[in-house]
C-alpha positions as CSV (number, residue, x, y, z in Angstrom):
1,X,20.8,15.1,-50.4
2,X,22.8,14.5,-46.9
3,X,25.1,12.0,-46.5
4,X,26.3,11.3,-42.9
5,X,29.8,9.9,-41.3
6,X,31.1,8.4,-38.4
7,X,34.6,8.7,-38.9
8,X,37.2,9.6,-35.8
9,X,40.2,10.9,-37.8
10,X,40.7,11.8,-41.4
11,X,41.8,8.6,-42.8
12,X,38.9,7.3,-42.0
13,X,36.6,10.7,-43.4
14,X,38.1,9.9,-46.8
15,X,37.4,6.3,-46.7
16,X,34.1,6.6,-46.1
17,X,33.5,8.9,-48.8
18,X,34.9,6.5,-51.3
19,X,32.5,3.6,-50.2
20,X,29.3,6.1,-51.2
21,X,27.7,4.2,-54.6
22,X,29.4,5.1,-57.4
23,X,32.4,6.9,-56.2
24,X,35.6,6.3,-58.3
25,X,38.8,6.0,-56.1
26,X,42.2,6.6,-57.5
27,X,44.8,6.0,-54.4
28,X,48.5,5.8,-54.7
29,X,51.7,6.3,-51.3
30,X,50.8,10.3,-51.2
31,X,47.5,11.2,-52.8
32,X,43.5,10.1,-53.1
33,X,41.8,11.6,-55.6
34,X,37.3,11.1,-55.2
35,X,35.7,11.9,-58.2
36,X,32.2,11.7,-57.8
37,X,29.1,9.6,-59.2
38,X,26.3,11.5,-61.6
39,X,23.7,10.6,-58.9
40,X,25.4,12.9,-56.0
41,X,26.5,15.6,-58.3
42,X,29.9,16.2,-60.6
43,X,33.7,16.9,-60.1
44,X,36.5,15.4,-57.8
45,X,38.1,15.5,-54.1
46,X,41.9,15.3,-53.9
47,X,43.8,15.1,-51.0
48,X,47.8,15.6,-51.1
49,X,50.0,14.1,-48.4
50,X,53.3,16.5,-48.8
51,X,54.9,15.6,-45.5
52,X,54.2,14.3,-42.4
53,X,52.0,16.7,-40.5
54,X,51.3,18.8,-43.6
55,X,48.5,18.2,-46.7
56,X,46.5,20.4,-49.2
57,X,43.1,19.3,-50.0
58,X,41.6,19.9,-53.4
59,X,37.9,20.5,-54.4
60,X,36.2,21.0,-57.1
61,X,32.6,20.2,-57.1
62,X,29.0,21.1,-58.0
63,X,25.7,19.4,-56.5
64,X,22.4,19.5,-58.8
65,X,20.7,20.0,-55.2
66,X,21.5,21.1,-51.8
67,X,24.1,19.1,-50.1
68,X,24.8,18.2,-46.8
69,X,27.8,16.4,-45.7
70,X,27.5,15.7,-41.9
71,X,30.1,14.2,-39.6
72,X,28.5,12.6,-36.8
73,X,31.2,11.4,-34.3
74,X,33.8,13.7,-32.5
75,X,36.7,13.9,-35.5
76,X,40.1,14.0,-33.8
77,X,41.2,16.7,-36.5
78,X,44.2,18.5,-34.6
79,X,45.1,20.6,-38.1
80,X,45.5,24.5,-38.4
81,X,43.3,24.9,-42.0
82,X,44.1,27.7,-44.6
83,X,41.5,27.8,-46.9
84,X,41.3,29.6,-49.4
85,X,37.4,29.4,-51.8
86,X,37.2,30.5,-55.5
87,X,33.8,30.0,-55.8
88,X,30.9,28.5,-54.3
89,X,29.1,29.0,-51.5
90,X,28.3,26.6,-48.2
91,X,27.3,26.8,-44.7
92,X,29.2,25.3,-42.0
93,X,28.1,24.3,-38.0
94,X,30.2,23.1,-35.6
95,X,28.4,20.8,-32.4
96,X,28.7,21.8,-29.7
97,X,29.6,25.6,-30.1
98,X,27.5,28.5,-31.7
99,X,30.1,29.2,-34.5
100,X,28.3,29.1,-37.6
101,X,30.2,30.2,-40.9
102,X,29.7,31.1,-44.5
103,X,31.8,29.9,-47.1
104,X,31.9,32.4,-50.1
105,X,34.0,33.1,-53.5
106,X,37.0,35.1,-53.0
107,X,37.2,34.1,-49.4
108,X,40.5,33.3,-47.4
109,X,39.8,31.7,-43.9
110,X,42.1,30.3,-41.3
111,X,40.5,27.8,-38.3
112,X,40.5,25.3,-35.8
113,X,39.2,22.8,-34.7
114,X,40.7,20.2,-32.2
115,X,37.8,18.2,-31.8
116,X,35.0,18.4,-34.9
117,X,32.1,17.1,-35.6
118,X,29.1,19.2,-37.4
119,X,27.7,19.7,-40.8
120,X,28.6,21.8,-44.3
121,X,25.7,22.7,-46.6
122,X,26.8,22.9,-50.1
123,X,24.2,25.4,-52.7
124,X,22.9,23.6,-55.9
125,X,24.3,25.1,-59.0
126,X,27.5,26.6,-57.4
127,X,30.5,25.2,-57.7
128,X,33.0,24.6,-55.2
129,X,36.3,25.3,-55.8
130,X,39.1,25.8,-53.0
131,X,42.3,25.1,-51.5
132,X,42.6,23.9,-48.3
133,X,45.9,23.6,-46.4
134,X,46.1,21.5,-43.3
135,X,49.2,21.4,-41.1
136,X,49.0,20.0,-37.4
137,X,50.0,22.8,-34.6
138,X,53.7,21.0,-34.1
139,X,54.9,22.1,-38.0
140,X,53.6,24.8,-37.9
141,X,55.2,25.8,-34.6
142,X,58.2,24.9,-36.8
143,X,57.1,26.8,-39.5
144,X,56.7,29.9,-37.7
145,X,59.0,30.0,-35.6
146,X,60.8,33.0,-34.5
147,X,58.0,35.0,-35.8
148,X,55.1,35.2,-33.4
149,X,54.0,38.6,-34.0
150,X,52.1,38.0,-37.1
151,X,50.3,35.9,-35.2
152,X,46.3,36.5,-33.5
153,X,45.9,35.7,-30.3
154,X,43.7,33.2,-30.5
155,X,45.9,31.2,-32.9
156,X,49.5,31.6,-30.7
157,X,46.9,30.1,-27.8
158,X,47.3,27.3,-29.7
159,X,50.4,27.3,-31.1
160,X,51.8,27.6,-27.5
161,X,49.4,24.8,-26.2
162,X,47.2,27.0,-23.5
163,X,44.1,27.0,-25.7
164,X,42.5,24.3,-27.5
165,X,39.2,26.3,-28.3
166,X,37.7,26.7,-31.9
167,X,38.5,29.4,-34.3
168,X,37.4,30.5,-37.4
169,X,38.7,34.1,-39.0
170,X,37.7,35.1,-42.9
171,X,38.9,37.7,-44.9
172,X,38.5,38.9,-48.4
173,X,41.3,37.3,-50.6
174,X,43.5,39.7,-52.4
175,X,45.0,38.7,-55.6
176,X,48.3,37.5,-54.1
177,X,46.0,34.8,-52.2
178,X,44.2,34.0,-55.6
179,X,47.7,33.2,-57.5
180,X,49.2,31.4,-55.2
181,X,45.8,28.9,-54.6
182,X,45.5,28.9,-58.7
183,X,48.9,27.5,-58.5
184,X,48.5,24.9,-56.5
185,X,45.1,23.5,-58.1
186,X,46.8,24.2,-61.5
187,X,50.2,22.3,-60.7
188,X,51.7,21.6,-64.5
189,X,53.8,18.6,-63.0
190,X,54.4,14.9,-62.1
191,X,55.9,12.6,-59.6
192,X,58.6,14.4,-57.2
193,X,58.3,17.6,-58.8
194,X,54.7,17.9,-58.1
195,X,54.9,16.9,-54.4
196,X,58.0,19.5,-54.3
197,X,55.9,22.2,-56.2
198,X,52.7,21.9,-53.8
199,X,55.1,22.1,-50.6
200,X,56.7,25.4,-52.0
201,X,53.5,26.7,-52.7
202,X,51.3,25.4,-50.1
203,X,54.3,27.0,-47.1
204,X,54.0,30.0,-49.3
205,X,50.1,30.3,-48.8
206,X,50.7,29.8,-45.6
207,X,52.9,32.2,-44.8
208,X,50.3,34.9,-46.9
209,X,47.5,34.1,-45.2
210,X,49.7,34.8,-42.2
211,X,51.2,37.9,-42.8
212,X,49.8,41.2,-41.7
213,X,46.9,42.3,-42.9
214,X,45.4,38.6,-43.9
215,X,44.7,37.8,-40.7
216,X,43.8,39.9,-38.5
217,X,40.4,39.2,-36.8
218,X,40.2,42.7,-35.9
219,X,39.6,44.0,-39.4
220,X,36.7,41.8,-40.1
221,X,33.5,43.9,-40.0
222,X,31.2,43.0,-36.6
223,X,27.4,42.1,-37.8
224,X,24.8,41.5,-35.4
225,X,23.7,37.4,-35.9
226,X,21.2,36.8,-38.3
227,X,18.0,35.6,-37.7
228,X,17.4,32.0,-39.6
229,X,14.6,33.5,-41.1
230,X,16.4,36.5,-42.4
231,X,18.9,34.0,-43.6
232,X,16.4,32.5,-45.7
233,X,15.2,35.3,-46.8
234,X,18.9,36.4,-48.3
235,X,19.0,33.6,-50.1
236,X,15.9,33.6,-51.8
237,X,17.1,37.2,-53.0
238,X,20.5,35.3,-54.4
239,X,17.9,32.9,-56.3
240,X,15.5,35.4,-57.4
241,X,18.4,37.9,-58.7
242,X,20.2,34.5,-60.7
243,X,16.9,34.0,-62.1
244,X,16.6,36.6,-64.4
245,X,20.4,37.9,-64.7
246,X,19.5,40.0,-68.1
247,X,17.0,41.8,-66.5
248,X,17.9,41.5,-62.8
249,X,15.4,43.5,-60.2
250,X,16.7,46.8,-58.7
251,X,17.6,46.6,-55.0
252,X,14.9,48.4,-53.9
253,X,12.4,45.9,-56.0
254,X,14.7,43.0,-54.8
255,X,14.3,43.9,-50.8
256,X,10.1,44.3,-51.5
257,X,10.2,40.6,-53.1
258,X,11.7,39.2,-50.5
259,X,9.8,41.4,-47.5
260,X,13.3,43.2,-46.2
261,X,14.4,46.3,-45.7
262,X,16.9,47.9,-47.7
263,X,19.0,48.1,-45.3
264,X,19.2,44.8,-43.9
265,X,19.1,43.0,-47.5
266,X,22.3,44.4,-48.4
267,X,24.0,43.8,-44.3
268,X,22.8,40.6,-45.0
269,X,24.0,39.6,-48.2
270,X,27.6,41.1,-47.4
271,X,27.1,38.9,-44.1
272,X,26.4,35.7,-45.7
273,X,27.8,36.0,-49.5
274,X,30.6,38.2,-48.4
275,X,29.9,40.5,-51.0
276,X,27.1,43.3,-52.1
277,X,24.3,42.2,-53.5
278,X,25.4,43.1,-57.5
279,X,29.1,42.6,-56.6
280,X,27.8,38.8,-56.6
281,X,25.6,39.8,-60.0
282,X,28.9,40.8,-61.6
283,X,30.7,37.6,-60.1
284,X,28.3,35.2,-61.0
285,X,28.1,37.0,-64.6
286,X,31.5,36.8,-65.5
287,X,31.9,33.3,-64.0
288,X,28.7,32.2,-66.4
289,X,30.1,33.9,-69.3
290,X,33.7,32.2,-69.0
291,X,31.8,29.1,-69.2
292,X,29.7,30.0,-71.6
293,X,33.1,31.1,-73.8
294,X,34.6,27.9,-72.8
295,X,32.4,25.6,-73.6
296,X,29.9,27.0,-76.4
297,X,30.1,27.9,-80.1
298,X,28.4,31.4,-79.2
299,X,30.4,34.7,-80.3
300,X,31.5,37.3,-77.6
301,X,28.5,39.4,-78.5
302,X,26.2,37.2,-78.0
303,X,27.9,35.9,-74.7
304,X,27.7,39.3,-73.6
305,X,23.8,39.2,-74.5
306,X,23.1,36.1,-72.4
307,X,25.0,37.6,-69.1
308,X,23.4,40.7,-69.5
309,X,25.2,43.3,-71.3
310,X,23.8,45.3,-73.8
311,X,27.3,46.4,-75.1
312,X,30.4,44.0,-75.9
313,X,32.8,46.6,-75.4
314,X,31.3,47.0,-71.9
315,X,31.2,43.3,-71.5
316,X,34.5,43.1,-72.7
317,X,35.9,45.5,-70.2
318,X,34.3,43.9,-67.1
319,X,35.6,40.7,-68.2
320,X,38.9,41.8,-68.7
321,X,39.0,42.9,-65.0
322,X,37.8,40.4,-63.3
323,X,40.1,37.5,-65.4
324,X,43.2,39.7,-66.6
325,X,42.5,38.8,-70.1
326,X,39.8,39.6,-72.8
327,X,36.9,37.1,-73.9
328,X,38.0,36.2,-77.1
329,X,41.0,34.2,-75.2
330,X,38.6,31.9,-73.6
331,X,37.0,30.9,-76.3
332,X,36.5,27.0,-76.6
333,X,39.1,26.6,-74.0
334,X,37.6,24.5,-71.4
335,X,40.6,25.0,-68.7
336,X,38.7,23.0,-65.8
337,X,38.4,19.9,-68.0
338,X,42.2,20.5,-69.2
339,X,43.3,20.4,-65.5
340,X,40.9,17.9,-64.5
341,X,42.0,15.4,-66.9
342,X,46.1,16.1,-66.4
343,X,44.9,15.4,-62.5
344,X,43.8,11.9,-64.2
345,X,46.7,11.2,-65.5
């Protein structure tokens, strides 16, 4: 599915996307909140004004098909963004340049983009779930101020208002990143204390994503551009490893399948997934099998059976890692639809 916009500024962006069939629109002084219609796919948008100059954005989404939101006309956008994904996976272009992006789980990315217009292709069957902060280049001048040395140099460019070119930088979020973003889209409050929470926590990604060692272009592994058809290629190796994720392929079975080397299936799938290619298995396992805890009647051995793991303890162990907890405190507790309804509220 594509859907296309001709908006000039993000007022606009937003309005258009409630006039699409079906789309419910809650609006009040500070915050618009999209869920969306059963035809285009399931979940919400939410956007946040905290102060002037300063919003968070909330997604959390899934498409039955490929999706691919386009924005047509030049955007005057004029924000620094701080995004950081949980999960899901998209593409982004921006006109006019050659910057082409993946958005992955676990990801942290800081960008701009003074002038946008280009398209983001969502996957089917992934959800999307991040935080985006958006602050224009005067408050953050303010926020910053008096530390410029944490800064790159392509973002103090525009910070000190001698560059207006695009930038995008990505970096593998650490769990500090992860707490702080969980915060935000889990906020437990209402009214003046909810705008006042996201503002204290929304400064404080900031200034994370910030510090040293978060952003720092210079640590990001250099990868020779992909080929479109070795793009395609990686991700029909995601969708033939999902397929059977009991009995997934080895790599060296996977790379034959889908006529690559070795070599360049797992470059690639680091390039474009931002992970190896079982280090999305185990994601996308544990992710399945929290849902599957949430939202079924099945017992923890026989979640671990349907994600692939011959032993619970095993299973239990993995999952502990990659949530802090054990299984058997998931179980029938859907937290999305806990959050999503409180959002409703």
């Amino acid at each position: 599915m594509r859907v296309k916009f001709s908006a000039t500024d993000i007022d606009e962006l937003y309005a258009q996307w409630s006039q699409q069939p079906g789309v419910l629109l809650q609006e009040d002084s500070s915050e618009t909140l999209l869920k969306l219609p059963p035809r285009m796919g399931h979940g919400w948008l939410q956007r946040v004004q905290l102060r002037p100059g300063l919003e968070v954005a909330l997604r959390d989404i899934e498409f039955p098909e490929p999706f691919v939101a386009e924005v047509s006309e030049s955007l005057d956008w004029n924000f620094v963004e701080f995004t950081s994904s949980l999960s899901g996976h998209a593409k982004a272009v921006t006109k006019g340049t050659q910057d082409e992006y993946y958005i992955t789980p676990k990801q942290s990315r800081v960008s701009f983009f003074k002038d946008y217009s280009g398209w983001t292709e969502c996957q089917s069957r992934q959800p999307m779930l991040n935080v985006e902060i958006n602050v224009t280049v005067p408050v953050l001048n303010a926020l910053i101020s008096g530390h410029p040395t944490q800064l790159s140099p392509a973002l103090s460019d525009v910070l000190e208002g001698t560059s207006t070119r695009t930038f995008s930088h990505s970096q593998t979020m650490d769990r500090v990143v992860l707490q702080a973003a969980e915060q935000i889209l889990n906020c437990p409050y209402q009214g003046l204390t909810r705008r006042l929470y996201l503002e204290s926590r929304a400064i404080e990604l900031i200034a994370l994503q910030l510090s040293i060692g978060h952003f720092d272009p210079t640590n990001a592994p250099v990868y020779r551009p992909l080929k479109a058809n070795d793009v395609d290629c990686i991700y029909h190796a995601r969708d033939v490893l999902l397929k059977d994720i009991e009995n997934p392929p080895s790599l060296g079975a996977l790379a034959q399948q889908v006529k690559l080397n070795d070599y360049k299936l797992k470059q690639g799938f680091r390039q474009v997934f931002g992970t190896t290619v079982f280090g999305y298995l185990y994601h996308y396992r544990m992710e399945r099998a929290k849902y599957l805890l949430e939202t079924s009647h099945l017992t923890v051995t026989e979640v671990a059976q349907a994600v692939g793991y011959e032993s619970a303890t095993s299973f239990s162990a993995a999952f502990k890692k990659r949530f802090g907890g054990p299984p058997k405190n998931y179980k029938g507790l859907s937290k999305s639809a806990v959050s999503h309804n409180r959002r409703l509220q």
